[in-house]
C-alpha positions, 0 to 999 in steps of 0.5 A: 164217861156215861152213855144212854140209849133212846129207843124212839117207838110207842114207848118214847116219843122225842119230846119224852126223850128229852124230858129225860135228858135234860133231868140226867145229872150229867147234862144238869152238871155239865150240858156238853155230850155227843147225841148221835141220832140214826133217823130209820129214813130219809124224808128231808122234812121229818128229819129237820124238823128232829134235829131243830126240836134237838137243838132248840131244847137240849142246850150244850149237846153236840147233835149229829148222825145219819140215816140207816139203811132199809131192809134189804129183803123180803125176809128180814126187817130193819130198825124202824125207830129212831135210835139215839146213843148221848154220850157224857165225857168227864175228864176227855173232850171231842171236836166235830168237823163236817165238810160239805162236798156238794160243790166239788170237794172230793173226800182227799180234798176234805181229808187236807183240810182235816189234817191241818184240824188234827194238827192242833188236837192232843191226845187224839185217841180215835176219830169217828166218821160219817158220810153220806152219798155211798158214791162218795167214799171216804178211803181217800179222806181216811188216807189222808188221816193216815199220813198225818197218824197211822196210828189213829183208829178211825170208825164208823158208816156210810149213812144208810136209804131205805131202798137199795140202789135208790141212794137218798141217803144223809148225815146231820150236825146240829140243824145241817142236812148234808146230802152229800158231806163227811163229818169226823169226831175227834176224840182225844184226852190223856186218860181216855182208852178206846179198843176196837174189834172187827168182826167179819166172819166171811172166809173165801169159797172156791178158787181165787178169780182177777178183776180184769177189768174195773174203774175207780168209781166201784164199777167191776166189768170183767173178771177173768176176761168175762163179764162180772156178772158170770161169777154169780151167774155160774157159781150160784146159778142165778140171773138178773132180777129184781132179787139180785141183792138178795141172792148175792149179798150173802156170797160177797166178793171176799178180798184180802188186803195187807193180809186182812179178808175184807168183803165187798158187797154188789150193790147193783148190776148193769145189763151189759154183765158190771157190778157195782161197788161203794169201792173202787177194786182195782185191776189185778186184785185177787177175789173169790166168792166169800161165804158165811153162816150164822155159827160163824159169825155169831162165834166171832162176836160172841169171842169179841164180846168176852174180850169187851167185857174185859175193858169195861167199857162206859161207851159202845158204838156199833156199826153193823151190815145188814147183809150180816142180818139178810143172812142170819134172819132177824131172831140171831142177828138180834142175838150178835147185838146182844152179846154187846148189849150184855156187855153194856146196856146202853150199847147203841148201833146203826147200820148203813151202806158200809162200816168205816175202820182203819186200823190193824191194817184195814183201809177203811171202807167195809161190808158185811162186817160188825165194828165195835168200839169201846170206850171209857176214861181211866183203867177198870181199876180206878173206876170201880166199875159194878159188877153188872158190867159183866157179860150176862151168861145168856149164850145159846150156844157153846160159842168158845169150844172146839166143835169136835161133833155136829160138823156139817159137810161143806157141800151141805153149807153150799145147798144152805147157802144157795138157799139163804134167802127162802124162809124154810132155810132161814127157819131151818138155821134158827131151829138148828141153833136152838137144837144146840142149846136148848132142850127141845121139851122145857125150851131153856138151856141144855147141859152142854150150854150149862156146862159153858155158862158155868165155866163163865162164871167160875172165871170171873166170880169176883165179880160178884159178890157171890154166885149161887148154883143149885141142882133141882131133882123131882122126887119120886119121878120114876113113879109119875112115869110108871104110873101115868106115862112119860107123856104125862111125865113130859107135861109135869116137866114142862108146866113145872119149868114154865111155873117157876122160870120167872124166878129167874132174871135176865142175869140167871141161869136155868137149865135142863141137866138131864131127865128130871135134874135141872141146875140155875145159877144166880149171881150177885147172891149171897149164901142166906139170899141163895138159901132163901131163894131155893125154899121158895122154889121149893115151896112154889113147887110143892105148892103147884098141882097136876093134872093126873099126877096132883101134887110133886115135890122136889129137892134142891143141892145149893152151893156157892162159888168160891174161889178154889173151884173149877166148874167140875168142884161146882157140879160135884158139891151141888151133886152130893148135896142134893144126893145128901137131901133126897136120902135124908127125906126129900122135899129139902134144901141142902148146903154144901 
């Protein structure tokens, strides 16, 4: 199995795009593959003419996909490119149906029909899902999947429009627009695996509320015999405005069922005080406001992360809420996506009006979650996977360890949720995550995200062929402060950093130890390559000059990872090296 990501933008148009596919050994070997394409709107004309230059010039591939959704705020910003995912199967096959419900066939109805599909299919691994027109939700043809197999993980969306509330959304196979229409993938094979993993991050806030009165077209009237309205009215203290999405999409209705929490999210209000829903909440079902912040979400995926990287995956499919994207801001909801990205390059996402997963006892319909499938043909160790499909150690933060500091009070994240939706707290979160993990004078990698980074790679060192770690010391620091002052000090640190950062790559570390020490770490080195590296940083620093201060030197502990170590082994070898080379003369490399 192969995938590829396409980025349509300044840098590739569609026609380059295909230039590129048609010369992929996999499409000249075996012209058969899924290209899913996630069109950033709805404008019927451009879309068709997209999928008939597809089908006209890529002969074989299996096209299909939906619209995304907008923005769904001032603050925030969506995908405006085309984004392409071209999966390559070697040993596994898929079967696509589409069911256009634009006559009157309800979701159940298609989900009958797709059962006797699934009847002459072996080996079915997992179904991947999509339907347009978020009135029409897809749980009952989910259900129906379910009486055939509960076992089959089923994923996916709801296509996505580009104005909240205005729904032009659609899903497309082949040269087909559906406007109204579910379209499912098969994917089935004997050594096929697939894993997936939910990711929500939203916890129940406040007391449980009853739905006292609904209807099974999404439409809350009453909870707790009042108008729907009053729990946003009372609780977040807003009204009914132009940014009631904005407002609420962060405290969505958080509901348990079979024990798992699930949101949902208004999507709109009517005057008399209803809420409407892509789902039907029944009467009786037990809700609170639910509520999240990006260390909690961004704790989730990270932990997810970890475990895909353990499957090795050679294909990610990400389904994501932008609700997730409205609460973060653009820069950490960009990180959530990089932690799969870091796993598998290719990793492709969409996001629409709600996720799709059955499994583990999830229905189907979702909000405000992440869905993250894996897959790949055969075990990790028949394939020899590279070592590339690791997770690159770039957390800013220490994702997996107890907080035991930093603790903010509950009544605080209150005011901070109140407030999610200003630019000054959407700044205020990004800065209070930097501060975590960042030294705040050079703008790299702090000591606690160092000592994470390093517990990373001491776990999964035999993944690389070799992971090289140096601390770096300026020497005769203490003068340069003495002498000029720490203002001064402060610019040889930052000019010193920013002159020789670009040594390191994506899949390096660097950071500030403390004071004047810093430590990098460099996988996929050898002994001689790490030996060599670290003269020449040596060098391109002893080379660089000053203002005031003239020229510095500095010297440099190098170890590499072995198998025996732990991080503290790690750190106390680089320590005594570089303690060993500034008491033999400094301006040095020292092994150790």
């Amino acid at each position: 199995m192969k995938q590829y990501r396409f980025v349509l933008d300044y840098d590739l148009n569609m026609t380059e795009m295909v230039g590129k596919i048609i010369h992929l050994p996999e499409y000249v070997k075996y012209k058969k593959g899924l290209l899913q394409l996630v069109e950033p709107g709805c404008d019927g004309d451009e879309i068709q003419k997209d999928l008939d230059f597809l089908c006209a010039h890529l002969e074989g591939l299996t096209i299909y996909g939906m619209t995304s959704h907008g923005a769904l705020s001032r603050e925030t910003h969506s995908v405006k490119f085309k984004v392409c995912s071209l999966i390559f199967m070697e040993e596994s096959d898929f079967r696509l149906d589409v069911f256009d419900c634009s006559k009157g066939m309800t979701p159940s109805e298609a989900g009958l029909k797709y059962h006797e599909v699934l009847k002459k299919l072996q080996n079915i691994k997992g179904i991947l899902m999509m339907s347009s027109d978020f009135a029409l939700c897809p749980e009952t043809f989910i259900d129906q999947i379910n009486n055939y197999d509960p076992s089959l993980i089923v994923f996916g969306a709801l296509a996505g429009t580009q104005k909240m509330g205005d729904d032009h959304s659609k899903i497309y196979v082949g040269t087909t627009i559906y406007e109204r229409g579910i379209l499912a993938i098969a994917f089935y094979g004997e050594n096929l695996r697939l894993v997936h993993y939910y990711n929500l991050g939203f916890k129940s806030l406040g007391k449980e509320l009853v739905i006292t009165k609904s209807d099974d077209k999404g439409i809350v009237y009453e909870i707790n015999n009042k108008p729907a309205f009053n729990i946003y009215k009372e609780h977040l203290g807003i009204g009914m405005n132009d940014y009631f999405f904005e407002n609420t999409s962060s405290f969505p209705f958080y509901i348990k069922e079979n024990g798992v929490g699930l949101a949902r999210v208004a999507l709109d209000y009517h005057e008399d005080g209803a809420l409407a829903f892509a789902t039907e909440i029944p009467e009786g079902s037990a809700v609170s406001l639910g509520y999240s912040t990006s260390d909690i979400i961004l704790d989730e995926s990270a932990l997810c992360s970890r475990r895909l990287s353990d499957f090795m995956p050679e294909a990610v499919l990400i389904y994501v809420c932008m609700s997730r994207r409205m609460l973060m801001g653009d820069t950490l909801a960009e990180l959530e996506f990089e932690f799969y990205e870091n796993v598998l390059k290719s990793a492709t996402w969409a996001h629409g009006y709600g996720e799709i997963l059955h499994a583990d006892g999830i229905r189907g319909f979702l909000n405000a979650s992440c869905v993250v499938i894996g897959m790949r043909e055969g075990d990790p160790a028949e394939k020899n996977i590279p070592s590339t499909l690791a997770i690159e150690k770039k957390y800013l933060k220490d994702f997996i360890s107890e907080r035991k500091d930093g603790y903010v009070p509950l009544n605080i994240r209150l005011v901070n949720f109140l407030e999610s939706t200003t630019d000054d707290l959407r700044e205020a979160v990004e800065q209070l995550f930097k501060v975590a993990s960042i030294d705040e004078l050079t703008q790299i990698y702090n000591r606690r995200a160092l000592n994470h980074f390093m517990t990373q790679f001491v776990e999964r060192k035999s993944r690389y062929k070799g992971v090289a770690v140096m601390m770096v010391d300026i020497d005769h620091f203490k003068h340069v402060n003495d002498t000029y002052g720490h203002d001064v000090g402060d610019i040889v640190l930052k000019t010193g950093v920013s002159g020789v950062k670009f040594m390191f790559n994506q899949n390096d570390i660097i950071g500030r130890w403390g004071g004047e020490e810093f430590v990098g770490i460099k996988p996929n080195m050898t002994k001689e390559e790490a030996l060599e590296f670290c003269e020449l940083l040596r060098s391109s620093v002893e080379q660089m000059e000053f203002e005031q201060v003239g020229h510095i030197t500095v010297s440099v502990g190098l170890t590499m990872i072995t198998n025996d170590d732990n991080d503290e082994s790690v750190f106390k070898r680089i320590d005594s090296a570089l303690y060993e080379a500034k008491e033999t003369g400094r301006n040095k490399v020292v092994f150790k």
